[in-house]
N, C-alpha and C positions, 0 to 999 in steps of 0.2 A: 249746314255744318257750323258755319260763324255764329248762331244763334242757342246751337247745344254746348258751345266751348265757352260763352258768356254764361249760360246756365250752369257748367261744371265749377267756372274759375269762381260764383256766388256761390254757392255750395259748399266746397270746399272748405272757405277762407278760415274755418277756424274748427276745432272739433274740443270737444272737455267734457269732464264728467262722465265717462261709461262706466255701464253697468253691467251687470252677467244679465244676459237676454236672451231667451229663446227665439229661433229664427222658422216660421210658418208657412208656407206657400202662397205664394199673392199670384193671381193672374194677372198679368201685364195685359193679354186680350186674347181671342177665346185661340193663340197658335204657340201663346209664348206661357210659361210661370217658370218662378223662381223663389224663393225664403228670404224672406225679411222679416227684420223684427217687429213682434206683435205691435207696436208702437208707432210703426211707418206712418209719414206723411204723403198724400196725394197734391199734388198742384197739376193744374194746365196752364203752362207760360207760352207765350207767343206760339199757339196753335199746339203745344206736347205737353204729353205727358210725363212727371216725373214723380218717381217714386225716392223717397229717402228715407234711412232711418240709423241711429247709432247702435252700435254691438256694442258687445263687450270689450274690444279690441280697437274697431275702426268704425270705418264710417261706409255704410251702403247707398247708393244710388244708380237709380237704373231709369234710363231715357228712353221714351218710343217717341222716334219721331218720324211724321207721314214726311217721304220724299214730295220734292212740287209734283202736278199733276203731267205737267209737262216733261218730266224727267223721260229719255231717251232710255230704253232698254239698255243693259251692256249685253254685248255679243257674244263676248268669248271671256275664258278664265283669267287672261290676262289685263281685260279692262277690269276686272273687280279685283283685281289684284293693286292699279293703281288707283281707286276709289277709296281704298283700304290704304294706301302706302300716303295717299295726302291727306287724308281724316287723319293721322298719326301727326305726319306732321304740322298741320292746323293744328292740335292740340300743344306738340313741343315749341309750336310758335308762341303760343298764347300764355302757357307758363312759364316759359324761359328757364328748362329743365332738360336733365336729358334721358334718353329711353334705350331701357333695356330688357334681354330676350323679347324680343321679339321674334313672333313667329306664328307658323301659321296653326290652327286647329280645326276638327270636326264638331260642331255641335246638330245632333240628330244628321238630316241629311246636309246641314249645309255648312259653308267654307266661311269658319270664324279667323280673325285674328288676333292673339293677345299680345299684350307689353306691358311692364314696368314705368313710369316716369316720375325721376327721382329726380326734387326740386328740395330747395332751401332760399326760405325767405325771410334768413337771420334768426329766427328760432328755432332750428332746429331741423333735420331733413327729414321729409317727410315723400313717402313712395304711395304710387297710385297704380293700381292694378286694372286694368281693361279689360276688357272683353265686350271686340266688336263682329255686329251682325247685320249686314247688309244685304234687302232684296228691294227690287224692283218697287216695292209701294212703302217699306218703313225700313225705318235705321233703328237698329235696337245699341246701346251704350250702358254696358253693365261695368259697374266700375266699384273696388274696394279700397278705403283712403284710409293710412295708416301714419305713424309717427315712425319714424325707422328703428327706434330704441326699444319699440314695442315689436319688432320683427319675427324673433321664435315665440312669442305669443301671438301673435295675430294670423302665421301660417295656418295652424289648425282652423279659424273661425272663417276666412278666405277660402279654404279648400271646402269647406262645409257650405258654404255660399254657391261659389262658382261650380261646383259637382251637380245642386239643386237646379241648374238650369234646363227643362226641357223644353223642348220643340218639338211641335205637334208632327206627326208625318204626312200632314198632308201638306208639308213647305219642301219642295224639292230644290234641287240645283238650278233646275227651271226658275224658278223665280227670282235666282239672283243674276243667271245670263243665259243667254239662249243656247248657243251651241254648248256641245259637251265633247267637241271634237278636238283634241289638243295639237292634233296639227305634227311635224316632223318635229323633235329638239337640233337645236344648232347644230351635234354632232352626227345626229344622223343624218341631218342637209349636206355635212362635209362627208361624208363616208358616200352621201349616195352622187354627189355632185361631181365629189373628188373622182369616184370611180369609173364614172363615166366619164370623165374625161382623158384617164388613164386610157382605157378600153378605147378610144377615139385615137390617141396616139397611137399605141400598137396595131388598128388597124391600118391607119396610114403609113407606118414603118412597114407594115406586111407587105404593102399594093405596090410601095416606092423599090421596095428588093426584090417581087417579082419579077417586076417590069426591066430593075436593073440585068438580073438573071437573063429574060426572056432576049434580050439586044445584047448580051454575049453571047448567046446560043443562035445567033441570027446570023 
């Protein structure tokens, strides 16, 4: 993760000059494509892949990067949930920005996250748009870098971007965590915990006035 946020924060550092660009399908690898501009650059920095290119608007960049080999499955929804929740904040660390909407989404079958993070580093503020993709053997980081002053322009070319993204359906839920069993939520634990213990009370309220009954009638 520390090595794709040094790749974004070099990336980023400065954007100028866009042009009106058409944006083309690139395959990231044979599960994932997306639209970049015919122009895109390829690099492999420290073992990933990274795709860049400028729009009209902003700036495109999209990361594939292999997890270690040794990465432990996640189990349930809730461990990818904070795999996701500290990838976020690894990044607002590393900019010293702050993030907004966040939230969660579907891309094909699996559980994306996006957000906003909106930084200023004296010229000017500038918003970066995410979208993350986390399974068991790669991190995918698709990300759209704007100027903020260019904001109702740059939505159209962003939704045009971020719509292009599919995933193959042979990536299920399975590959980002094992179970798919979601288990009781907190309020049904209290409804069913609670209840039973109500239901334990009344029976022993029951037993204690029989028996009170039973030794008046003795």
């Amino acid at each position: 993760m520390k090595k794709i946020i040094v790749i974004l924060s070099l990336l980023l550092s400065a954007t100028a000059g866009f042009a009106q660009v058409a944006l083309s399908p690139v395959k990231i690898d044979s599960l994932v494509t997306i639209s970049l501009p015919k122009e895109f650059t390829k690099k492999d920095t420290l073992g990933q892949s990274v795709y860049s290119g400028k729009g009209q608007y902003g700036y495109m960049v999209v990361i594939r990067a292999p997890n270690a080999e040794n990465n432990a499955p996640l189990k349930k929804e809730r461990d990818l949930n904070k795999v996701l929740q500290d990838y976020i904040k690894g990044i607002k660390g590393q900019s010293d920005g702050n993030t907004l909407n966040v939230r969660d989404t579907t891309v094909g079958h699996l559980k994306a996250k996006t957000f906003e993070l909106e930084t200023d580093q004296g010229a000017g503020k500038q918003v970066r748009n995410f979208i993350i993709i986390y399974t068991q053997d790669i991190t995918y980081t698709f990300e759209y870098y704007y100027e903020s002053l260019r904001k109702d322009l740059a939505q159209g070319e962003y939704k045009t971007y971020a719509s292009s993204l599919k995933i193959s359906p042979e990536l299920k839920r399975t590959d980002q965590y094992l179970s798919m069993s979601k288990g009781l939520s907190p309020a049904a634990k209290i409804g069913i915990y609670g209840g039973g213990a109500l239901l334990l009370v009344l029976v022993i309220v029951f037993f204690v006035r029989k028996k009170k009954q039973q030794q008046l009638e003795a």
